[in-house]
C-alpha positions in Angstrom: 122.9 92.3 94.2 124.1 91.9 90.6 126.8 94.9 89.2 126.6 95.3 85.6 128.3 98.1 83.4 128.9 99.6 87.0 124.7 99.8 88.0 123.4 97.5 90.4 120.6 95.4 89.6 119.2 95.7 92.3 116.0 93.2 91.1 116.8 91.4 88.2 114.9 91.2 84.9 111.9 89.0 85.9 111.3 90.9 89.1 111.3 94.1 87.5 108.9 93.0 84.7 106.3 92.2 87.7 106.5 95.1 89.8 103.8 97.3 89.8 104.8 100.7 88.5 102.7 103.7 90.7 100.7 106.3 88.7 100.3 109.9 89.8 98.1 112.0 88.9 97.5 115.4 89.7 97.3 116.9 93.4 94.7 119.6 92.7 92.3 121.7 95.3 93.6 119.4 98.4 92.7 115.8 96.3 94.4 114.0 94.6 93.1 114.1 90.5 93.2 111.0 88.1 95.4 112.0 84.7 93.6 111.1 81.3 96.7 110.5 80.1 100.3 109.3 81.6 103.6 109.2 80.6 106.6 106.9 81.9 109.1 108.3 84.3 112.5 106.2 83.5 116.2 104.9 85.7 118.2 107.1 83.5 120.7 103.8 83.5 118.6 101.0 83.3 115.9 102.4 81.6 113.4 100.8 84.3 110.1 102.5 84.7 110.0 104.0 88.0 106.4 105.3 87.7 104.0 106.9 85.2 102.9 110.8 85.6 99.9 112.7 84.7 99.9 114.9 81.3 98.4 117.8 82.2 95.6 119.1 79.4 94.5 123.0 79.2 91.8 121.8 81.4 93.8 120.0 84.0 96.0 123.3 83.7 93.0 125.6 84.2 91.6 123.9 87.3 95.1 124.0 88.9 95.2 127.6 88.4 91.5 128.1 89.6 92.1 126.4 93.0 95.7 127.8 93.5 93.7 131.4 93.0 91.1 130.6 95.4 93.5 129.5 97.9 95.1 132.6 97.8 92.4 134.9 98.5 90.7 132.2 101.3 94.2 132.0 102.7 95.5 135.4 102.4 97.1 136.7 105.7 96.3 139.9 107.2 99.0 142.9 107.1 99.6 142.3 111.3 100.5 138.4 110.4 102.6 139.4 107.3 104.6 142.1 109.4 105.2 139.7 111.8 106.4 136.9 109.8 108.2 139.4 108.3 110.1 140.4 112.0 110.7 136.7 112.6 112.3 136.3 109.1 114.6 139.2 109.9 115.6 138.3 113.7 116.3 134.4 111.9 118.7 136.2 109.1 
């Protein structure tokens, strides 16, 4: 391993160039959603790209918010399993 400017290189130049960055999308509803659009996440020293990210549009944005709300109300617990969370968060403090 290669030290340069104090930052290993941990892979070289010609490695680097061939390794296949990841892409994320979005993780929406319990499944995984492909981006329309994604932007570079960067080594803030070697300016490597580590992986590439999903831009969320109002739409992507909207169905987040849809399925966050209808987890919510399918996973709501009852006032007897709040209380008692509640108790076990208190005994634990």
């Amino acid at each position: 391993m290669a030290v340069s400017g104090g930052v290993p290189e941990r892979d070289g130049p010609v490695r680097a160039a061939t390794r296949a960055v990841p892409e994320y999308g979005f993780f929406i509803g319990g499944e995984w959603q492909e981006a329309a659009e994604t932007m570079p996440v960067t080594h803030k020293y070697t300016g490597e790209t580590l992986a590439r990210v999903g831009v969320a549009s109002r739409e992507d944005v909207r169905r987040a918010v849809d399925a966050a709300e209808r987890a919510f109300r399918e996973q709501r617990p009852s006032p007897r399993e709040r209380a008692a969370w509640l108790l076990r968060t208190a005994e634990l403090i």
